[in-house]
KOLTORLUM-725200 format. One record per residue (C-alpha): residue number from 0; x negated, y, z; chain. Coordinates in Angstrom, 1 decimal. Layout:
# residues N
<site k="NUM" c1="X" c2="Y" c3="Z" c="A"/>
...
# end
This chain:
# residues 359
<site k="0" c1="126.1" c2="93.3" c3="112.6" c="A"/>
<site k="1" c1="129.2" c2="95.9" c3="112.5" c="A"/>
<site k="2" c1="129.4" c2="99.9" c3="111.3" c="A"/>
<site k="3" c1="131.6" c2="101.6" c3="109.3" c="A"/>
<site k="4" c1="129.1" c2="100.8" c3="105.9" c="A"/>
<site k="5" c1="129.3" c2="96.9" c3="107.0" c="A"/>
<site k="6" c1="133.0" c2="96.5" c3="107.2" c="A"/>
<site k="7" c1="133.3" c2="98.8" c3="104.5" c="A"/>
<site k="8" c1="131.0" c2="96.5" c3="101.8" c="A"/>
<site k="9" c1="132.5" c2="93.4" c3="103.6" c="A"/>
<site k="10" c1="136.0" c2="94.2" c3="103.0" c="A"/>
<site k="11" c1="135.1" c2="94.7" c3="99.0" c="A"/>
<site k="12" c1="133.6" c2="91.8" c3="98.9" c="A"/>
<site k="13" c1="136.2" c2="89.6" c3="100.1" c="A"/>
<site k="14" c1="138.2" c2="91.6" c3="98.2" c="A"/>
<site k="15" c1="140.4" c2="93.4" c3="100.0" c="A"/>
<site k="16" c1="141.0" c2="97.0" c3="100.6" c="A"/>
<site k="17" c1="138.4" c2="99.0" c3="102.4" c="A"/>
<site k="18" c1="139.1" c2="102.4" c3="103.8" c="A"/>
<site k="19" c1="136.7" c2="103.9" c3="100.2" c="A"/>
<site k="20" c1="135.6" c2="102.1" c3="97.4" c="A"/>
<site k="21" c1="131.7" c2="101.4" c3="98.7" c="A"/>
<site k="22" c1="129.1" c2="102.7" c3="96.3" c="A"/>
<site k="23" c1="125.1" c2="101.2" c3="95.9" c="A"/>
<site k="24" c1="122.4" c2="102.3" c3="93.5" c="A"/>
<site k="25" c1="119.1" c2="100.8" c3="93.5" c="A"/>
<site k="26" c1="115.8" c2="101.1" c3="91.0" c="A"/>
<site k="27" c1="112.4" c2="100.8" c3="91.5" c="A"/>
<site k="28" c1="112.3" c2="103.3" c3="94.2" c="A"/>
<site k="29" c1="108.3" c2="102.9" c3="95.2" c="A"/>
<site k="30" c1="107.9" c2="104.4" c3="90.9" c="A"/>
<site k="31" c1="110.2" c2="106.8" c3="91.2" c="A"/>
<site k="32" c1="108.3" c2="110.4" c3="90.6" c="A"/>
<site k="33" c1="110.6" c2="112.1" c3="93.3" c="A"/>
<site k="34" c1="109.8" c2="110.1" c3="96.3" c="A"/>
<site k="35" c1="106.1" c2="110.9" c3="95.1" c="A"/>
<site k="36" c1="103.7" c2="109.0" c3="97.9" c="A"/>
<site k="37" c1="104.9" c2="105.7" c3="96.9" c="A"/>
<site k="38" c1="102.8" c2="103.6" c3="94.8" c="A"/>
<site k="39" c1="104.6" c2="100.6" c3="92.6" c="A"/>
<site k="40" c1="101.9" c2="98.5" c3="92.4" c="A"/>
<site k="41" c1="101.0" c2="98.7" c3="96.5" c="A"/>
<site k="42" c1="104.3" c2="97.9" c3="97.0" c="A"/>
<site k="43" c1="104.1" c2="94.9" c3="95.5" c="A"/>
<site k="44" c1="101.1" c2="94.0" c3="97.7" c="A"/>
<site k="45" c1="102.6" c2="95.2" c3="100.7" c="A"/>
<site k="46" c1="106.1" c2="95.1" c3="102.4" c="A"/>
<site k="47" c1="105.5" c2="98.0" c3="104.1" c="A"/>
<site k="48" c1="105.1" c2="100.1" c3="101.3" c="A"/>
<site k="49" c1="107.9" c2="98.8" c3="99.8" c="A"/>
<site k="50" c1="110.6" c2="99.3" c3="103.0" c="A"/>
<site k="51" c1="109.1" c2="102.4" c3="103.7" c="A"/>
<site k="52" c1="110.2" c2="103.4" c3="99.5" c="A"/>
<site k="53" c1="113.6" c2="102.1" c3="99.9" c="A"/>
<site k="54" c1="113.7" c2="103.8" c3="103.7" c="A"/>
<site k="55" c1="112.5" c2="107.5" c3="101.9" c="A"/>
<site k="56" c1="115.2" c2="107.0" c3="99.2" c="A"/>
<site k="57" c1="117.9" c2="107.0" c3="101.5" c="A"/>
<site k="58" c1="116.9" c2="109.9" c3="103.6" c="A"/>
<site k="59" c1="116.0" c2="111.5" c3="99.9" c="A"/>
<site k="60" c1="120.4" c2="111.6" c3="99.7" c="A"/>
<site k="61" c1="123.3" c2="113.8" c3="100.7" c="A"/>
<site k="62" c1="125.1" c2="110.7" c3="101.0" c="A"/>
<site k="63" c1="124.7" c2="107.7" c3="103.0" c="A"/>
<site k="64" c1="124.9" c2="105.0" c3="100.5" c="A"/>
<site k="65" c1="127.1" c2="102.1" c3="101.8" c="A"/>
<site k="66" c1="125.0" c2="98.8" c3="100.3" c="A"/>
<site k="67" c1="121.3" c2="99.1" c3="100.1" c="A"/>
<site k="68" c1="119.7" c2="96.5" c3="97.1" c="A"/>
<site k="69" c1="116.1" c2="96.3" c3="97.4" c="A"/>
<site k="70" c1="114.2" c2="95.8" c3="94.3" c="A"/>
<site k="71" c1="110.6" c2="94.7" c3="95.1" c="A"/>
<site k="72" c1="108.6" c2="94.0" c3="91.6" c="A"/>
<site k="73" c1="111.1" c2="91.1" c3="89.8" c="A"/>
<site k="74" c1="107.8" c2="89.2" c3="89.3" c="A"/>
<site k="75" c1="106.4" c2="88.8" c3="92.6" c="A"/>
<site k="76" c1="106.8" c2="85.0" c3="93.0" c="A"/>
<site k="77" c1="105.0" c2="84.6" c3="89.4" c="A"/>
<site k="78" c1="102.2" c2="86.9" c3="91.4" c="A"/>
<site k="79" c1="101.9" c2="85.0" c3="94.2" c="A"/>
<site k="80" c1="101.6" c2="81.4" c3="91.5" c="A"/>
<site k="81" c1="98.3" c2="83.5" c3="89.8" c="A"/>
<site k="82" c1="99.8" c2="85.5" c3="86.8" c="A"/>
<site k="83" c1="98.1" c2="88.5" c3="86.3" c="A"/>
<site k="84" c1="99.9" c2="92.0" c3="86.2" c="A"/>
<site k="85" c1="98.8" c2="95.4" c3="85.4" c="A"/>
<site k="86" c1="100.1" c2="98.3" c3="87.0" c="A"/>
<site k="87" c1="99.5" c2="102.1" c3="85.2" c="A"/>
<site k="88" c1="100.2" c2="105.0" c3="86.2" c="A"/>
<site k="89" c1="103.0" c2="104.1" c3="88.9" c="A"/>
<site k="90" c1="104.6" c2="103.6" c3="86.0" c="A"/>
<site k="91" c1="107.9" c2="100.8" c3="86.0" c="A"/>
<site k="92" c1="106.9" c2="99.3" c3="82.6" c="A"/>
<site k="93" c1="103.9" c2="96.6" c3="84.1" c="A"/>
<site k="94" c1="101.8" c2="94.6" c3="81.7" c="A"/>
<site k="95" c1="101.4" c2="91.2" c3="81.6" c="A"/>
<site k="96" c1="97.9" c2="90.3" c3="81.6" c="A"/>
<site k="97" c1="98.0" c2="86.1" c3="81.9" c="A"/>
<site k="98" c1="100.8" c2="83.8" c3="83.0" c="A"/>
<site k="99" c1="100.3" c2="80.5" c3="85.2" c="A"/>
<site k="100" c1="101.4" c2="78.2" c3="82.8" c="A"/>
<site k="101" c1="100.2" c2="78.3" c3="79.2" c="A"/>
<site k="102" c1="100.1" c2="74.9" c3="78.3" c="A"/>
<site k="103" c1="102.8" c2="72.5" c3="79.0" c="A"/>
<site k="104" c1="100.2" c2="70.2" c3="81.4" c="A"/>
<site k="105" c1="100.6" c2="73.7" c3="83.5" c="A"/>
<site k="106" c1="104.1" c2="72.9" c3="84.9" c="A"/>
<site k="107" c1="102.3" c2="70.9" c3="87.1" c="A"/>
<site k="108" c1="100.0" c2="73.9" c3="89.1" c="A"/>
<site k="109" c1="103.2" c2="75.4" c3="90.4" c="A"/>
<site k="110" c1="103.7" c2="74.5" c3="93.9" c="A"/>
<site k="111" c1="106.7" c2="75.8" c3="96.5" c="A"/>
<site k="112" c1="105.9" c2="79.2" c3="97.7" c="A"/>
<site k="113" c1="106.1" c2="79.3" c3="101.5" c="A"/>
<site k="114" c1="108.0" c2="82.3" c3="103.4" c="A"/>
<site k="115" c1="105.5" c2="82.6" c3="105.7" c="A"/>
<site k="116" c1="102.6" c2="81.9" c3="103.8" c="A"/>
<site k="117" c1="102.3" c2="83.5" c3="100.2" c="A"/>
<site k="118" c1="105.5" c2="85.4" c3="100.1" c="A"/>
<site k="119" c1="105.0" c2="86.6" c3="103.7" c="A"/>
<site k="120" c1="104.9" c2="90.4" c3="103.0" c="A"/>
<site k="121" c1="108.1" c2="90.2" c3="101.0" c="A"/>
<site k="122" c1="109.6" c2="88.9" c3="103.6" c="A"/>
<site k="123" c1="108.1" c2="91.3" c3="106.1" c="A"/>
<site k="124" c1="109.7" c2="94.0" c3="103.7" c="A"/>
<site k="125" c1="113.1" c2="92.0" c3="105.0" c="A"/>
<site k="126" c1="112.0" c2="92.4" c3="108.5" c="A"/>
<site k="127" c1="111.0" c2="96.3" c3="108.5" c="A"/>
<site k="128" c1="114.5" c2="97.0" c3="107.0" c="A"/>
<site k="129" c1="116.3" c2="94.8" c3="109.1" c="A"/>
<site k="130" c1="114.6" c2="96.5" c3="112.0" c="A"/>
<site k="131" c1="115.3" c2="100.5" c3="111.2" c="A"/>
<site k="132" c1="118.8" c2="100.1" c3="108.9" c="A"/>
<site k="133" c1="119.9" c2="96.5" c3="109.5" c="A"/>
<site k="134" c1="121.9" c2="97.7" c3="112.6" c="A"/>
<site k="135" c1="124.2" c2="100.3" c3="110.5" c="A"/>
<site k="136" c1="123.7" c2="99.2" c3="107.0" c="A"/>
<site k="137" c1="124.1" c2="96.0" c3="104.7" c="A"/>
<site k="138" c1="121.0" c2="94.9" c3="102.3" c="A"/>
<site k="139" c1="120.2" c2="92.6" c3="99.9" c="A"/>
<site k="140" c1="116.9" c2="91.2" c3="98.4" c="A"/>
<site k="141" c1="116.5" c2="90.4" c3="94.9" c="A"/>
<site k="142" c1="115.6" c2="86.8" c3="93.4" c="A"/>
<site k="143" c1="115.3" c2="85.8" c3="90.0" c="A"/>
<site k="144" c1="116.8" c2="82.9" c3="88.2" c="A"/>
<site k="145" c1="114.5" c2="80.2" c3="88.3" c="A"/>
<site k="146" c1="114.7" c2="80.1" c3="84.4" c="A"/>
<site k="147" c1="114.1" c2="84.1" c3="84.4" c="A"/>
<site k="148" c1="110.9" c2="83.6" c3="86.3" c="A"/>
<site k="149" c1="110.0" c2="80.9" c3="83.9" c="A"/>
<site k="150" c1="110.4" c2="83.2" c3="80.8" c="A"/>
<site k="151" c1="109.3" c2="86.2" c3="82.0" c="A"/>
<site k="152" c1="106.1" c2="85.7" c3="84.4" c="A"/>
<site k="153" c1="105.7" c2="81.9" c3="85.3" c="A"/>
<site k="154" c1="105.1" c2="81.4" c3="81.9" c="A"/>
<site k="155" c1="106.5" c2="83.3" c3="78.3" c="A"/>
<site k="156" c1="108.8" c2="82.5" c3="76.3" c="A"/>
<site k="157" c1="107.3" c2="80.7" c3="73.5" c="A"/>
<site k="158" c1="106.2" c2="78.0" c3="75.9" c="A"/>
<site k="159" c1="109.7" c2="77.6" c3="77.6" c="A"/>
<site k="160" c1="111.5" c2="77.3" c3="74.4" c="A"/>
<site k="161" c1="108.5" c2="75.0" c3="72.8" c="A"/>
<site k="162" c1="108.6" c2="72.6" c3="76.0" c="A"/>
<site k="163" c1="112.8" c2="72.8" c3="76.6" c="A"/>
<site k="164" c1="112.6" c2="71.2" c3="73.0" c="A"/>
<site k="165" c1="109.9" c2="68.7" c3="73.2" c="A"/>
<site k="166" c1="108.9" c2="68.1" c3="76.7" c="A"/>
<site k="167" c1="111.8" c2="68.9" c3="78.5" c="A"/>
<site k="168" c1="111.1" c2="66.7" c3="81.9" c="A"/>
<site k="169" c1="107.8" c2="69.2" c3="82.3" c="A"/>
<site k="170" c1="110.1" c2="72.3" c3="82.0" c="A"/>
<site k="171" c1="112.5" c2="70.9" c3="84.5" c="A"/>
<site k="172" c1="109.5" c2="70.0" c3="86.7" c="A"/>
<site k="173" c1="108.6" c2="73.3" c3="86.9" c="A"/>
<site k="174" c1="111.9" c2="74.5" c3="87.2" c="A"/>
<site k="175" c1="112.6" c2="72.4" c3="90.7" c="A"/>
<site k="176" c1="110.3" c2="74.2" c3="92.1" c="A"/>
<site k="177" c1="110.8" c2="77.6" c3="91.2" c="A"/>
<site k="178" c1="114.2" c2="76.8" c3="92.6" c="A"/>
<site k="179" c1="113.2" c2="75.3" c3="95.9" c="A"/>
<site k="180" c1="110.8" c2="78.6" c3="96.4" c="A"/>
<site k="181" c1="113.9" c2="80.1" c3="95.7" c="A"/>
<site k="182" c1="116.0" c2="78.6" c3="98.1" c="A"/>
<site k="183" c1="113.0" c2="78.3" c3="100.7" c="A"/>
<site k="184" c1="112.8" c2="82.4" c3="100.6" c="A"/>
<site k="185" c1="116.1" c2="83.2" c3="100.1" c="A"/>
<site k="186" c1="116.6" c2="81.1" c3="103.6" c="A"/>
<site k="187" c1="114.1" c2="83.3" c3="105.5" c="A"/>
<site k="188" c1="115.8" c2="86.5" c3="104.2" c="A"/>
<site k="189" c1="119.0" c2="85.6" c3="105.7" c="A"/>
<site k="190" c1="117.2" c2="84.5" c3="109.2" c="A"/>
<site k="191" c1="115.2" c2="87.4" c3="109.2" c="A"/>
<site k="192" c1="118.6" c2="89.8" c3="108.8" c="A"/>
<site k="193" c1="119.1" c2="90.1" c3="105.4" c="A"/>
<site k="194" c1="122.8" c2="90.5" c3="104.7" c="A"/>
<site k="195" c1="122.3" c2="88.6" c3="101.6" c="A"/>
<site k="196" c1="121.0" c2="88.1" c3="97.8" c="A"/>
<site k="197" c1="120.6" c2="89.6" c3="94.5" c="A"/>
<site k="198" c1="120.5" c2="86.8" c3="92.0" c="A"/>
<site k="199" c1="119.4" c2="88.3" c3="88.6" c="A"/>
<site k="200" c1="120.6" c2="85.7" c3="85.1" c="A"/>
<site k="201" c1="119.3" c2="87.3" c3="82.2" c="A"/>
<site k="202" c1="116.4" c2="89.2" c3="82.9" c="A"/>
<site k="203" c1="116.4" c2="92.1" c3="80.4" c="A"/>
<site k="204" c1="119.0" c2="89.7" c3="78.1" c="A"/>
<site k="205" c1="116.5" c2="88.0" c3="75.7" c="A"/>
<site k="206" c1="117.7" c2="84.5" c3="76.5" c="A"/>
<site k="207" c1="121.6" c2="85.1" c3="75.6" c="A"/>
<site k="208" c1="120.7" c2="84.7" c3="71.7" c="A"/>
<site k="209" c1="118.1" c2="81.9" c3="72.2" c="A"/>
<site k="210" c1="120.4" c2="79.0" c3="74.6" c="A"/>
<site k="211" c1="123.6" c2="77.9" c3="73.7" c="A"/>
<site k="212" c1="125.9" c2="76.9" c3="76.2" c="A"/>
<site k="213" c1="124.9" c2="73.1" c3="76.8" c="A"/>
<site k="214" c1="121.5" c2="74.7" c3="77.7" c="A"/>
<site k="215" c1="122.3" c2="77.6" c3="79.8" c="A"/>
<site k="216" c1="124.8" c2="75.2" c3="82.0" c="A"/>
<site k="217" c1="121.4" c2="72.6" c3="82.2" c="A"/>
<site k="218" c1="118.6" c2="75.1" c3="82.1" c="A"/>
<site k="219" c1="120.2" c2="78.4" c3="83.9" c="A"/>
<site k="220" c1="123.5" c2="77.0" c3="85.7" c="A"/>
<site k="221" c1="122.1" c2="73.9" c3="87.0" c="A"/>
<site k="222" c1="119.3" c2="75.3" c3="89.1" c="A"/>
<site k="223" c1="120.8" c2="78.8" c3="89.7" c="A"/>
<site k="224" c1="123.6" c2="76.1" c3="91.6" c="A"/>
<site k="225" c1="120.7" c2="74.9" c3="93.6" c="A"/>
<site k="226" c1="120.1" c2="77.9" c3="95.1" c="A"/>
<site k="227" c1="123.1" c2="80.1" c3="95.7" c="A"/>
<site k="228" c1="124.8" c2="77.1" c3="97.4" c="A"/>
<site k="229" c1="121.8" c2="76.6" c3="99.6" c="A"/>
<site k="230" c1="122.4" c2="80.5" c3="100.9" c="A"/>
<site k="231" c1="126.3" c2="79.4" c3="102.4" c="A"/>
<site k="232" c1="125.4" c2="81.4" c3="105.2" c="A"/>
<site k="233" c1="124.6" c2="84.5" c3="103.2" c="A"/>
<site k="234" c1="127.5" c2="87.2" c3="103.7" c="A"/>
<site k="235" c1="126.5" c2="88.7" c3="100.7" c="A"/>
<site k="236" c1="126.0" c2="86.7" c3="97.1" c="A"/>
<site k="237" c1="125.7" c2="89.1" c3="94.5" c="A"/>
<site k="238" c1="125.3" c2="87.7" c3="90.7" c="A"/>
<site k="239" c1="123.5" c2="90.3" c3="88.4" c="A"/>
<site k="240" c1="124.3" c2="89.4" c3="84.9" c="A"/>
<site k="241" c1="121.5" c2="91.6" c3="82.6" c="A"/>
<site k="242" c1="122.1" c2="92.0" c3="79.4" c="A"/>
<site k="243" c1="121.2" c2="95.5" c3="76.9" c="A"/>
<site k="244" c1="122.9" c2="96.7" c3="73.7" c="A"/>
<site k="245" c1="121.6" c2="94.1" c3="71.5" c="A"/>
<site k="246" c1="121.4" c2="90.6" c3="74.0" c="A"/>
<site k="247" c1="124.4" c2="90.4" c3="76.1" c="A"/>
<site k="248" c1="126.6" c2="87.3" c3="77.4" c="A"/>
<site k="249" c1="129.6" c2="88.3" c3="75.4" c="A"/>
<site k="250" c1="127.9" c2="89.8" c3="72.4" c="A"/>
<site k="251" c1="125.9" c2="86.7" c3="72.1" c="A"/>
<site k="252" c1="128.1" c2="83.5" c3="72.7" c="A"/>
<site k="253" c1="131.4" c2="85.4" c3="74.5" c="A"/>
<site k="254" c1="129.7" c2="83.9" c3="78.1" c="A"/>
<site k="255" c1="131.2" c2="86.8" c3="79.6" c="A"/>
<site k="256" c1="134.7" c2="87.2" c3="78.6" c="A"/>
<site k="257" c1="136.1" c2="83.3" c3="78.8" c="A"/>
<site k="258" c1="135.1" c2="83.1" c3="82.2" c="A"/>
<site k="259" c1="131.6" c2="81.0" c3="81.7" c="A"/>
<site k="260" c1="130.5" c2="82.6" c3="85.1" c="A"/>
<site k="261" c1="133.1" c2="81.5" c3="86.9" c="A"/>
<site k="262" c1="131.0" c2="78.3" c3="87.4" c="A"/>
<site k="263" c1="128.4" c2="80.6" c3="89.9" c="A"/>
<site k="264" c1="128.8" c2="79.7" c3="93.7" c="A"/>
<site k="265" c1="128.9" c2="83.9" c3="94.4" c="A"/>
<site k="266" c1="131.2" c2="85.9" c3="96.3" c="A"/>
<site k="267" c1="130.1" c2="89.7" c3="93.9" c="A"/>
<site k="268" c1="129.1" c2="90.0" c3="90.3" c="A"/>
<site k="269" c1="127.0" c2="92.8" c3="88.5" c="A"/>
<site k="270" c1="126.8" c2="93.9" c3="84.9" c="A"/>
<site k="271" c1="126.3" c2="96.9" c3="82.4" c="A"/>
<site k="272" c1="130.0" c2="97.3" c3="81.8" c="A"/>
<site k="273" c1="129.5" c2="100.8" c3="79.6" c="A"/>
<site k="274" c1="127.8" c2="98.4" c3="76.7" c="A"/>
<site k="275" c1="129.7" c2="94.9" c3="77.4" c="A"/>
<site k="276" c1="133.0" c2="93.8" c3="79.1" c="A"/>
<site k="277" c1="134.4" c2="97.0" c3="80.5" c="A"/>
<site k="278" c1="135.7" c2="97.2" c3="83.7" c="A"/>
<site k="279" c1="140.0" c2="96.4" c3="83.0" c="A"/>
<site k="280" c1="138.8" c2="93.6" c3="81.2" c="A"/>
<site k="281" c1="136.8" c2="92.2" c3="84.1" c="A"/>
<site k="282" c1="139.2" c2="92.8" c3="86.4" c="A"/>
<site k="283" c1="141.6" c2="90.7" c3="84.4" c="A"/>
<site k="284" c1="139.5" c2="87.5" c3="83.7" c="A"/>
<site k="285" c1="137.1" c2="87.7" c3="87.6" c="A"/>
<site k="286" c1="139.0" c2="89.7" c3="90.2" c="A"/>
<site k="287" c1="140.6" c2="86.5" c3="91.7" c="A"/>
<site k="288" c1="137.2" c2="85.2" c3="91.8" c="A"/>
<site k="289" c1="134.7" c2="88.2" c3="92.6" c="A"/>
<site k="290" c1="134.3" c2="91.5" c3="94.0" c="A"/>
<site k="291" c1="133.2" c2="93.6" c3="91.1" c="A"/>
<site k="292" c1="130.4" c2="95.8" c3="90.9" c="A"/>
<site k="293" c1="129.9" c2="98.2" c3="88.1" c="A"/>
<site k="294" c1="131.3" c2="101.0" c3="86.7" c="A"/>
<site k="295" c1="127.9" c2="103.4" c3="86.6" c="A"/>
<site k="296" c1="126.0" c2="103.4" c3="83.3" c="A"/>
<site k="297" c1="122.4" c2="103.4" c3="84.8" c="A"/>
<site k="298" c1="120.8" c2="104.0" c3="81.1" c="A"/>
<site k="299" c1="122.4" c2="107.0" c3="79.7" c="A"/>
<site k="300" c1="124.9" c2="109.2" c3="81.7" c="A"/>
<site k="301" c1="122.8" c2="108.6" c3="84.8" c="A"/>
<site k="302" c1="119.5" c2="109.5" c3="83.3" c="A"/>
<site k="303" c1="121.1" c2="112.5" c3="80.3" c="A"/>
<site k="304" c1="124.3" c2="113.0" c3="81.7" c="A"/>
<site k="305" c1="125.0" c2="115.9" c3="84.3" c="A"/>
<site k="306" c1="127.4" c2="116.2" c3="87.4" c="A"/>
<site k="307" c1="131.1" c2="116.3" c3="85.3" c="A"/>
<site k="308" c1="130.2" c2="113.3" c3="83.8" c="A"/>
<site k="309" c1="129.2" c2="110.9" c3="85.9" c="A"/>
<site k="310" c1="132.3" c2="112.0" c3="87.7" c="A"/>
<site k="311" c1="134.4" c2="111.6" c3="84.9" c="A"/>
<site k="312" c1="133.0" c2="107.8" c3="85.1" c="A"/>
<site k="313" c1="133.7" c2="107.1" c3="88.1" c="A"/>
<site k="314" c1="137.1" c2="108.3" c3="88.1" c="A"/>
<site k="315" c1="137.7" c2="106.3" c3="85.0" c="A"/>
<site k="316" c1="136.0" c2="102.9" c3="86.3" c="A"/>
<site k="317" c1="137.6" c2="103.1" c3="89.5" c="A"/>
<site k="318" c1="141.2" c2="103.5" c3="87.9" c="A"/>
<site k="319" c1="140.4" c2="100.3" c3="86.0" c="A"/>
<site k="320" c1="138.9" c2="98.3" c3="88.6" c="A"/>
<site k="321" c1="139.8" c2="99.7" c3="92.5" c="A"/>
<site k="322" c1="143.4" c2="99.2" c3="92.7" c="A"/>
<site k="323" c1="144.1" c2="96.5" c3="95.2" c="A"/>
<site k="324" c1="140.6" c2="96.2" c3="96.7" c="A"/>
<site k="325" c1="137.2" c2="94.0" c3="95.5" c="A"/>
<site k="326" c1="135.4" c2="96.6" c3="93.7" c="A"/>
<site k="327" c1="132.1" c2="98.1" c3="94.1" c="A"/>
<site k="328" c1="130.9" c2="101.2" c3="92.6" c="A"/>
<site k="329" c1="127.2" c2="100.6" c3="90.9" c="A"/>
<site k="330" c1="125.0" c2="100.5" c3="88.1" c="A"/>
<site k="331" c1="124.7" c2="97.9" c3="85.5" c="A"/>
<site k="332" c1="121.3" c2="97.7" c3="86.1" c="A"/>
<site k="333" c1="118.1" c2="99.6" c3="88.3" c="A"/>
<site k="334" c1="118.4" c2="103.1" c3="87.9" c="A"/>
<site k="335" c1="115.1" c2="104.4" c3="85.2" c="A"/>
<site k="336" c1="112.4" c2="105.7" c3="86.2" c="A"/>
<site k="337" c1="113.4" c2="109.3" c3="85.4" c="A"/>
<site k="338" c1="116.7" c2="109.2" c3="87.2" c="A"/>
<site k="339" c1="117.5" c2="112.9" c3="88.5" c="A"/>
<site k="340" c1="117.8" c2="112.5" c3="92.1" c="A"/>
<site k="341" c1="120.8" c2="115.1" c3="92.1" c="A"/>
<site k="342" c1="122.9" c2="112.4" c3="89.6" c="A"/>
<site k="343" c1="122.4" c2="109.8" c3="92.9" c="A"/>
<site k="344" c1="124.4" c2="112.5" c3="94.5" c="A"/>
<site k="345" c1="126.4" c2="113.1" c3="91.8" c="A"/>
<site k="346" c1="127.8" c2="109.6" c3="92.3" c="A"/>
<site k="347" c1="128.7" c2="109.8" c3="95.7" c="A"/>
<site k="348" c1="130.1" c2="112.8" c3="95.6" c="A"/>
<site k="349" c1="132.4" c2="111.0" c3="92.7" c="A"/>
<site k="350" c1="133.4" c2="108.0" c3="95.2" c="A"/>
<site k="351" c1="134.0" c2="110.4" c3="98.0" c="A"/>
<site k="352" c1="136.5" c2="112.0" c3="95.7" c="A"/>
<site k="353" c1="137.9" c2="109.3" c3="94.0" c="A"/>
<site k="354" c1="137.2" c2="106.0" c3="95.9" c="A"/>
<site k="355" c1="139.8" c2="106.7" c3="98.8" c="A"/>
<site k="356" c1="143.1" c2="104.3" c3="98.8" c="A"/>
<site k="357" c1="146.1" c2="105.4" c3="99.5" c="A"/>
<site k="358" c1="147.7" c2="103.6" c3="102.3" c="A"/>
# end
C-alpha cells in the first residue's frame, strides 16, 4: 500500500521525519452518541457494524485522520470463550455478567480461538476496512495482553492473583493459549490487510500495584513476547501502555521511566502522558527505541476543554516530542463516550498548524 497518510505514518514510525507530524484518535466509535445509528453491542456481534462505525467516524471529520485504530469491544475473545456481557443503553461501560474460568480446574475449558471460525467477524471487520480505506489509509486492530484478557474477561482478578500464587502452572496453561489465539488472529489481520496491531498492557492500570517486576516480566512480558514477535511482518506494532491517575507504570514501580518497556518487540508506544511520563521525558529515555504516540489528554481537555486548548496541547507536546521525527500525535487512551466531535477537529486543526517541519 502507498498514499500520502501511509508514507506519512510510516515515516513516524521508523522515526524519521515525515512531511507533518501524523495525528490518530480512536474510541468506541459504534457508542458514540454523534454517529447515532451505531449500536455498541451489535458491533461486537458483527464486523459489519463495527467497520461501517469506524467508516462513519471518519467521514463524520473536517480532517482526514492519518492512522485509523480500530477499537472493537476489548473483550471479544473472552466473548467468543463464553463470558457473559451486558450491554445498556449503547452505553461504553458493559457489565460483566459471568466469566469462563471461575475455578482454577477452568483454565483447562479455554481452547485457541480460530480466525476463521469463532473470531471470524472480527476479522471480517479487518477485511471491510481493508477493502474501502486500506488502499489510502493505515489501520490497526486492537489485541489485549494475554494477562489483560485473563484479569479482565477470561476470568477476574481474584482468581488470577489466587492461582499466580498457588497454582501457577494452571494460570500459565491458560495463558498459552490466550497467547496463541493471539498470535493466530493477529496473523490473519495482517493477511487480510491490516497494517498492523494495537497491543494494550494494563488494561485500565489495576495490575501495576498488584505485580512486581519478577511477575510482570513472567506473567505480562513473557507471553506479550510470544505474540508481538510472531507479527514480524506487521508494519505497524503499536504498544498501548494504560494506566489512570491512581495505577500507572511509573507511579506504581517507576516501569515507565527506567526503561522496563524497552524489553517489548514494538516499533510505536502509547500512553497517557498528561497524568504520567510527559512527553520530554519520553523522548529522552524511548525515542532511540520507539515512535511516540501521545501528547492528547483523552480524559479531560478533550472531553471539558474547548478549541484554544487542545491547541495549546498540541503545540506544547509537539515542541517536546517532534523535533527530529518519530512522533505521533494521539490520545493516551480511547476518546470517552461524550467526546465533542468538534474537539476531533480541534486536533487536527492543531497538527495542521503545528505539526509541519521545517526543512
Amino acid at each position: 500500500m502507498s498514499s500520502e497518510r501511509y508514507e506519512r505514518v510510516m515515516a513516524a514510525i521508523h522515526r524519521k521525519v515525515p512531511d507533518r507530524i501524523p495525528w490518530t484518535l480512536w474510541g468506541h466509535f459504534p457508542s458514540i452518541p454523534f454517529l447515532k445509528y451505531y449500536s455498541w453491542e451489535k458491533a461486537n456481534r458483527d464486523g459489519e457494524e463495527l467497520a461501517k462505525a469506524h467508516i462513519a467516524l471518519l467521514n463524520e471529520l473536517d480532517y482526514k485522520m492519518d492512522l485509523l485504530k480500530v477499537t472493537p469491544f476489548y473483550r471479544y475473545m473472552a466473548y467468543r470463550w463464553g463470558s457473559k456481557f451486558r450491554f445498556t443503553n449503547n452505553n461504553e461501560r458493559d457489565e460483566t455478567v459471568d466469566v469462563i474460568v471461575k475455578d482454577t480446574r477452568d483454565w483447562k475449558k479455554l481452547w485457541v480461538l480460530s480466525p476463521k471460525k469463532e473470531l471470524k467477524e472480527n476479522l471480517r471487520t479487518v477485511s471491510i476496512l481493508s477493502r474501502e480505506v486500506g488502499r489510502r489509509l493505515p489501520f490497526i486492530y486492537t489485541i489485549p495482553s494475554p494477562i489483560v484478557q485473563a484479569l479482565h474477561g477470561v476470568s477476574t482478578p481474584e482468581r488470577v492473583y489466587a492461582d499466580m500464587g498457588t497454582y501457577p502452572n494452571a494460570l500459565k496453561d491458560g495463558l498459552e493459549i490466550i497467547a496463541q489465539t493471539c498470535i493466530d488472529f493477529g496473523r490473519a489481520c495482517i493477511d487480510e490487510g491490516a497494517t498492523g496491531i494495537f497491543f494494550g498492557i494494563g488494561g485500565g492500570g489495576d495490575l501495576w500495584s498488584r505485580m512486581d517486576r519478577n511477575q510482570f516480566e513472567e506473567y505480562a512480558l513473557y507471553y506479550d513476547k510470544k505474540v508481538l514477535d510472531a507479527m514480524k511482518d506487521a508494519p505497524i506494532k503499536l504498544l498501548h501502555i494504560c494506566g489512570n491517575e491512581q495505577e500507572n507504570p511509573q507511579l506504581n514501580g517507576g516501569l515507565m521511566e527506567n526503561g522496563w518497556f524497552k524489553q517489548y518487540p514494538v516499533n510505536a508506544i502509547n500512553w497517557w502522558d498528561a497524568y504520567f511520563t510527559p512527553c520530554s521525558v519520553a523522548k529522552e529515555i524511548y525515542s532511540k527505541h520507539f515512535c511516540l504516540v501521545a501528547g492528547v489528554d483523552h480524559k479531560q481537555i478533550m472531553r471539558y476543554g474547548v478549541s484554544s486548548q487542545i491547541a495549546d496541547q498540541i503545540k506544547a507536546s509537539i515542541e517536546a516530542a517532534g523535533e527530529g521525527g518519530g512522533f505521533i500525535v494521539g490520545p493516551g487512551c480511547c476518546l470517552r463516550q461524550d467526546t465533542p466531535l468538534a474537539n476531533f477537529n480541534a486536533v487536527a486543526k492543531a497538527v495542521e498548524k503545528y505539526g509541519r517541519y521545517n526543512r
